[in-house]
C-alpha positions in Angstrom: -32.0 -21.6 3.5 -30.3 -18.0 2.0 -27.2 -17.8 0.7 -24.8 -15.2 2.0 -23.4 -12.6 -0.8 -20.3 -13.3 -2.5 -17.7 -12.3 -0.9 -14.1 -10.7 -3.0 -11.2 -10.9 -0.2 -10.3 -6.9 0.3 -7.0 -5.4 0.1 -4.6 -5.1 3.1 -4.8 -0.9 3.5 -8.0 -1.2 4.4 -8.0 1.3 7.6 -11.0 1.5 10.8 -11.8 4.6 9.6 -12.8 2.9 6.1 -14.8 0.5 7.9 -16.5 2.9 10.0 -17.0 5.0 6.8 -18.5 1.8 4.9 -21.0 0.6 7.6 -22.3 4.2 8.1 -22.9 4.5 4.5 -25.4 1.5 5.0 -27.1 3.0 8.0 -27.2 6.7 7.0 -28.4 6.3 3.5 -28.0 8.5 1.3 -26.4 11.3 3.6 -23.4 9.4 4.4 -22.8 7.6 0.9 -23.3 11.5 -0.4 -20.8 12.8 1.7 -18.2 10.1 1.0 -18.7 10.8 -2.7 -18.1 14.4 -2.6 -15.2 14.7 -0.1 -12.2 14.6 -2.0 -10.1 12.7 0.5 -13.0 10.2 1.4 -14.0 9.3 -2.5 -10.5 8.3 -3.7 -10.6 5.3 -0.5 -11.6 2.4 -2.3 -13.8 0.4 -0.2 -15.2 3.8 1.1 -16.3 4.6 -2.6 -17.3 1.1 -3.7 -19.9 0.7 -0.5 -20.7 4.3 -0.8 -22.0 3.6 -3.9 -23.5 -0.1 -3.1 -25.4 1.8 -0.5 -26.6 4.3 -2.9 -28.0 0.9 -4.8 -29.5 -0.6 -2.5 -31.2 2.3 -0.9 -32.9 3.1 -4.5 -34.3 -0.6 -4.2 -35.5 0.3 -0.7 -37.4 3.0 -1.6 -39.1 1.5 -4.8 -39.6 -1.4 -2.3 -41.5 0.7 0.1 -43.4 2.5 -2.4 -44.5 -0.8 -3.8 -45.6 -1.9 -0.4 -47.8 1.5 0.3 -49.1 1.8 -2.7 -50.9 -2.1 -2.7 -51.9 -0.7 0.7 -54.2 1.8 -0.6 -56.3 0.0 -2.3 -56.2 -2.7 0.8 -57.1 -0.1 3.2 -60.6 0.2 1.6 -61.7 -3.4 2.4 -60.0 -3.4 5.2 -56.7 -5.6 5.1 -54.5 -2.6 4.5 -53.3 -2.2 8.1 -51.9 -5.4 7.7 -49.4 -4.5 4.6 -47.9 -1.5 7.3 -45.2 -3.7 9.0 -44.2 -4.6 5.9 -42.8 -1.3 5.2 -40.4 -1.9 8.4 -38.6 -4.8 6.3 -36.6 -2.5 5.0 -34.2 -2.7 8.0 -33.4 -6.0 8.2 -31.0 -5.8 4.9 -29.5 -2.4 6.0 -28.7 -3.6 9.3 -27.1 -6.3 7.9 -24.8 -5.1 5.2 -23.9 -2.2 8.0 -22.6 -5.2 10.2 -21.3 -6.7 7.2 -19.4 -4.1 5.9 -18.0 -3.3 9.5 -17.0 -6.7 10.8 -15.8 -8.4 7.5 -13.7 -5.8 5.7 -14.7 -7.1 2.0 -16.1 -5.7 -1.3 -19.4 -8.2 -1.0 -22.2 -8.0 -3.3 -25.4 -7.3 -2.8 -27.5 -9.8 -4.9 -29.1 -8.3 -8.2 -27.8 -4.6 -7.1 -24.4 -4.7 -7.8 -24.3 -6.9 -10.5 -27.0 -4.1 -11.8 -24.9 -1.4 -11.1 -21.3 -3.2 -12.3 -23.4 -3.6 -15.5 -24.2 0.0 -16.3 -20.3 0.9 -15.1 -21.3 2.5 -12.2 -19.4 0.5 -9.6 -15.9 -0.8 -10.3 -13.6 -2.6 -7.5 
């Protein structure tokens, strides 16, 4: 059984519009996250920056997840078995759904496990 992501309680100005703004980042990554960090009035919101940039993270990982996934395909394809690696590709949703909802629903800085203790590390993302 999974754990859930650790969860930091989030301050009280936390408006709908900084929820909205968070879960869109998850859904519309990077366009969204982009946009948050170079509007002036969006990047100094807190929780819109810190899951602006957590969506940034994990949508790096995505993509180095799906490149992973297609390039053990290749050489899959040739005996035969590659077809079957293709669905695999559609994983990627399941996490982005869920830290849209997440973010959304529960108005908290969570983490996403190994990304944002990754990205914490190198100073990237501060609460």
């Amino acid at each position: 059984m999974s754990q859930l992501p650790p969860v930091a309680s989030a301050p009280g100005d936390i408006t709908d519009n900084d929820k909205l703004l968070a879960a869109l980042a998850y859904f519309f990554t990077p366009i969204v996250p982009v946009i948050i960090l170079l509007v002036d009035t969006m990047k100094v919101r807190p929780y819109q920056k810190y899951h602006a940039m957590n969506a940034l993270g994990l949508c790096v990982a995505l993509i180095l997840y799906s490149l992973v996934v297609c390039i053990c395909a290749i050489p899959l394809s040739f005996v035969g078995i590659g077809i079957c690696m293709f669905p695999l590709v559609f994983l990627v949703w399941i996490p982005v759904i869920y830290y849209t909802i997440i973010a959304y629903a529960k108005p908290a800085y969570f983490e996403i496990p190994v990304i944002t203790q990754f990205m914490k590390h190198l100073g990237w993302l501060a609460i």
